[in-house]
N, C-alpha and C positions, 0 to 999 in steps of 0.2 A: 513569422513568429506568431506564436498560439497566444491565446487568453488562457490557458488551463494550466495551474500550477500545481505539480505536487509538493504535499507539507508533509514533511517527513520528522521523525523525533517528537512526536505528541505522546501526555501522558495519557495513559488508560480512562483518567475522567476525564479525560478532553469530549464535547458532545457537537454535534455538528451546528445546533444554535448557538453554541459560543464560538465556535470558529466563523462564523457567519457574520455576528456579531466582532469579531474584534477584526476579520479583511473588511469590512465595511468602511471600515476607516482610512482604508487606502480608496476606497472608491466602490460603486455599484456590483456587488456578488449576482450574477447569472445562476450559479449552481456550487452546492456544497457537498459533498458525499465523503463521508467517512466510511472509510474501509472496517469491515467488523466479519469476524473469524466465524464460520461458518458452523460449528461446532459447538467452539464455548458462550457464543454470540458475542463477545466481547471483543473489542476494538483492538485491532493490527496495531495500532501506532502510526497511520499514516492515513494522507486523505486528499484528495482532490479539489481543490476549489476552482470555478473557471468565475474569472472577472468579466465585468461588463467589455472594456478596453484592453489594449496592447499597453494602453498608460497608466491605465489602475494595476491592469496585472503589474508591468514594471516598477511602479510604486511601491506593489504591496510586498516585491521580491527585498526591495530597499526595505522595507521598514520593520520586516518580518523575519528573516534570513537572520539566525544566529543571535536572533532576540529570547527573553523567555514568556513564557505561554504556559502555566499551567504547572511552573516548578520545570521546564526542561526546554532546554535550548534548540530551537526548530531550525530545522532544514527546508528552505525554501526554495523551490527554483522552477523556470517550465518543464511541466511535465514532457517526457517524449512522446512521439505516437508509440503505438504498438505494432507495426509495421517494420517498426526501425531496430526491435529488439532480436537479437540473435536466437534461432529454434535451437531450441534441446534437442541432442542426439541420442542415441540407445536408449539405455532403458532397460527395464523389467529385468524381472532373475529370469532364471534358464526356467527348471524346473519341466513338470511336466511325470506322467509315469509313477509308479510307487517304489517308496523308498526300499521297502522290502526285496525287489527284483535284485537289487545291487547286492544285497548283505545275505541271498543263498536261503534256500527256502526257510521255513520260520520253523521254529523248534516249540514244542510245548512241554517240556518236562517237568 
């Protein structure tokens, strides 16, 4: 079993010094990382923290799991590797070629 838990169900002003700040209390934080959307820069709602321990972690699952944080009810548990997650298959549209070929040459009148 891992130290790395993901914290799932965080509000939008959740900041990674208060999550830092309130797993502290279960025990020693290694690392905090809040996940934040690439685009609007704003926070995903979810976030990673790894504990010091396998006992702080498990502590911090007890104390924090389905408690509130921020006005919303956190999902806490260990994170999985990423190894273990199942790949996406397909993909992508067809495409390719111009529309026009299909619909017969272009008309201008």
């Amino acid at each position: 079993m891992g130290t790395r838990l993901y914290v799932g169900n965080l509000s939008f002003n959740s900041t990674e010094d208060g999550l830092r700040q309130a797993f502290s209390q279960a025990g020693a934080v290694k690392d905090c990382r809040l996940m934040i959307d690439k685009f609007t820069n704003k926070s995903r709602g979810f976030a990673f923290i790894e504990m010091e321990t396998q006992a702080d972690a498990n502590k911090a699952i007890e104390m924090f799991n389905g408690k509130d944080l921020d006005g919303r009810s956190l999902k806490v548990n260990e994170a999985k590797p990423l190894e273990d997650r199942p790949r996406r298959e397909g993909g992508g549209g067809g495409g390719g070629g111009d529309r026009r070929d299909s619909r017969g040459p272009r008309r201008d009148y």
